[in-house]
N, C-alpha and C positions, 0 to 999 in steps of 0.2 A: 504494500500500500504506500509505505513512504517512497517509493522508488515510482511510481504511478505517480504522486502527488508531484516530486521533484520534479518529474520530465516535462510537469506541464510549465513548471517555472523557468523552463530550459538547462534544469542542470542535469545530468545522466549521470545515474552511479552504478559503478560497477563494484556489486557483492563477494567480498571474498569470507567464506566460511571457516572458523576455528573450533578445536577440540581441546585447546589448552588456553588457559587462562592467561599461562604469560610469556603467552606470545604476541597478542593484537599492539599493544603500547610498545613492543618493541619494534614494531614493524613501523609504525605510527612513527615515530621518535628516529628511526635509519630514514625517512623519506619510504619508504615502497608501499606506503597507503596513507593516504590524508587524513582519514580520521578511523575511528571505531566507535563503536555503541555496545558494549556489554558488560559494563561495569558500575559500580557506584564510588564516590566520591573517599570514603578512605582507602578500599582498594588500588584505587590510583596514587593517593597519599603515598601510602605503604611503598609502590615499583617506584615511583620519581627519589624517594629516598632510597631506599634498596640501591636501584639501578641508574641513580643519577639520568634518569628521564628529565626530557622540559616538558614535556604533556600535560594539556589543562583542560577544562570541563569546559565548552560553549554553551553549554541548555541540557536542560533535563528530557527526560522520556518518560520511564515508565517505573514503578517499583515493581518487583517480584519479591514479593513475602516469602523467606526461609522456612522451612519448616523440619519437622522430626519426621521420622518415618519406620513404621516396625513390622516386621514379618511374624512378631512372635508376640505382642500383644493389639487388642483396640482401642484401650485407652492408656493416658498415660498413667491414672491413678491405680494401675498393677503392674508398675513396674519396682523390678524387687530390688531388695540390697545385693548389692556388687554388680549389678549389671554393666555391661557393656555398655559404652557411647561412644562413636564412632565422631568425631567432627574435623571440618576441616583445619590441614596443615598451612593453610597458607596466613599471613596474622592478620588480615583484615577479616575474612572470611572464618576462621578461627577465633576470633575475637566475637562476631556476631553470633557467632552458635553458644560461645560459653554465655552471652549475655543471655542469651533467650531462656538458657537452664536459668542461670538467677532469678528472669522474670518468672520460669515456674516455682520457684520457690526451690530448686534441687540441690542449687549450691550457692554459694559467698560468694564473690571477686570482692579483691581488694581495689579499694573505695577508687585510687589514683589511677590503675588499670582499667577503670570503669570511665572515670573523668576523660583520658588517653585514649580511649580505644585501642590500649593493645594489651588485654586479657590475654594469656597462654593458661594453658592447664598448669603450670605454676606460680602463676595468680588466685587459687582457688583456696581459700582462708577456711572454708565449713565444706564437709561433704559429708552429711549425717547419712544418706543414702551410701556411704562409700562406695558412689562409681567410679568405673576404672575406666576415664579417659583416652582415644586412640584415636590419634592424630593420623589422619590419611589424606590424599590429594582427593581433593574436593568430586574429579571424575572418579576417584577408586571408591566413593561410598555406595551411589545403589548397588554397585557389584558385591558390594560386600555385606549387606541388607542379612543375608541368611547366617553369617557369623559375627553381629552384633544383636544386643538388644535393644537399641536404638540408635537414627544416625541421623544428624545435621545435612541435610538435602539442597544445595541452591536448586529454583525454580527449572532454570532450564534441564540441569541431569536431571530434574525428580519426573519431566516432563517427557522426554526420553529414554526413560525409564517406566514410563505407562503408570506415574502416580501422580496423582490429583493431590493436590493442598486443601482443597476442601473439602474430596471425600474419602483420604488415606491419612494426613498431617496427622499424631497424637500430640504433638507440640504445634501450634501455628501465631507466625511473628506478624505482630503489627503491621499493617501496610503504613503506619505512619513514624516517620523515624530519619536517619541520616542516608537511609542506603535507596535511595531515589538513584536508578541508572542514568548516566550522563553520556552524551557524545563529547569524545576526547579529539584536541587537534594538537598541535606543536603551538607551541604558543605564540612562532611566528606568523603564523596563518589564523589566530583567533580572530583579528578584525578583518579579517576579508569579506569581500561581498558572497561570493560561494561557502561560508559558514554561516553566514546569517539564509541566505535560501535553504540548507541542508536542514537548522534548525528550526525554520517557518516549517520547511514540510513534513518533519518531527512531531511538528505540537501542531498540525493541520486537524481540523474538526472531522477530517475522513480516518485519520489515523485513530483518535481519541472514540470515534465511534465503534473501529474496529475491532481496538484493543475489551472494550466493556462488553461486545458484543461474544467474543470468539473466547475469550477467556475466563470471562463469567468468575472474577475478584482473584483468579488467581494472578494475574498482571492489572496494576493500577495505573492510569495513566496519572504522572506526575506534575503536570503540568495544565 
């Protein structure tokens, strides 16, 4: 749809598809693609430190709410002591999963870690449940859905993975929060006229209809 909308403004984009997370900002940041769209605003944080990126956010898109997801219970209020939690390795993404257990009530993070956004599982001050935290690449969780007892999901693998956030998630994350997906550009390119089309047809009323229509709250349009 945004690619439909853009062509009418005259700009023509050409889609290139990823499986790894950190790869796009790289690609983005060498020149071999002008921008990307799958990420949210500390995640980018996180690689411009990490990997000494210029990469910057031009306009928001959409959220996709995190979720929990378990092969081995239906809710979260039976899940037992010492279970397994699977979340993701990367610390933006990592960070977002350990907050949403605190928002269940599962475990502590320390207060500063929370303030930062950068929670790791040895940021975790209370774990009355004594779960035993397992940090994986964010694609290795639904694969690994049948050897935990629960796992920290982003939208798209949970989506490609044939699970719904509204009718699978035993944990599900606010659509309201800091992790609003962004279109990232170089930041030499952020005032150009082709960033502000790319972001017009982002936040275009075809897109925003589409998004509400096809995904039914599991994607929020942010904008």
């Amino acid at each position: 749809v945004v690619k439909q909308v853009a062509a009418r403004d005259g700009l023509t984009l050409d889609i290139t598809v990823f499986n790894d997370y950190q790869l796009p900002n790289a690609a983005v940041a060498a020149g071999d693609l002008d921008a990307n769209a799958f990420q949210h605003q500390p995640f980018l944080d996180n690689q411009n430190k990490a990997r000494g990126f210029d990469v910057v956010s031009a306009g928001l898109t959409f959220t996709a709410p995190m979720g929990y997801y378990s092969r081995k219970l239906k809710s979260i209020a039976d899940l037992p002591d010492g279970a397994t939690v699977g979340v993701q390795n990367d610390p933006s993404n990592g960070n977002r999963a350990l907050l949403l257990l605190q928002d269940a009530k599962l475990v502590t993070l320390k207060p500063e870690a929370v303030k930062n956004n950068t929670a790791t599982p040895l940021d975790v001050v209370a774990n009355p449940k004594k779960l035993k935290l397992v940090p994986l690449d964010a694609a290795q969780l639904p694969r690994s859905l049948d050897d935990l007892t629960i796992a920290a999901i982003n939208n798209d693998f949970a989506e490609k993975a044939g699970l719904s956030l509204a009718r699978d998630a035993v944990i599900k994350e606010s659509p309201k929060g800091p992790y609003a997906n962004i279109i990232a550009v170089r930041r030499a390119d952020k005032d150009k006229p082709w960033v502000a089309r790319l972001v017009k047809a982002y936040q275009s009323p075809e897109v925003r209809n589409f998004i509400e229509t096809k995904f039914k709250g599991a994607l929020v349009p942010a904008f």
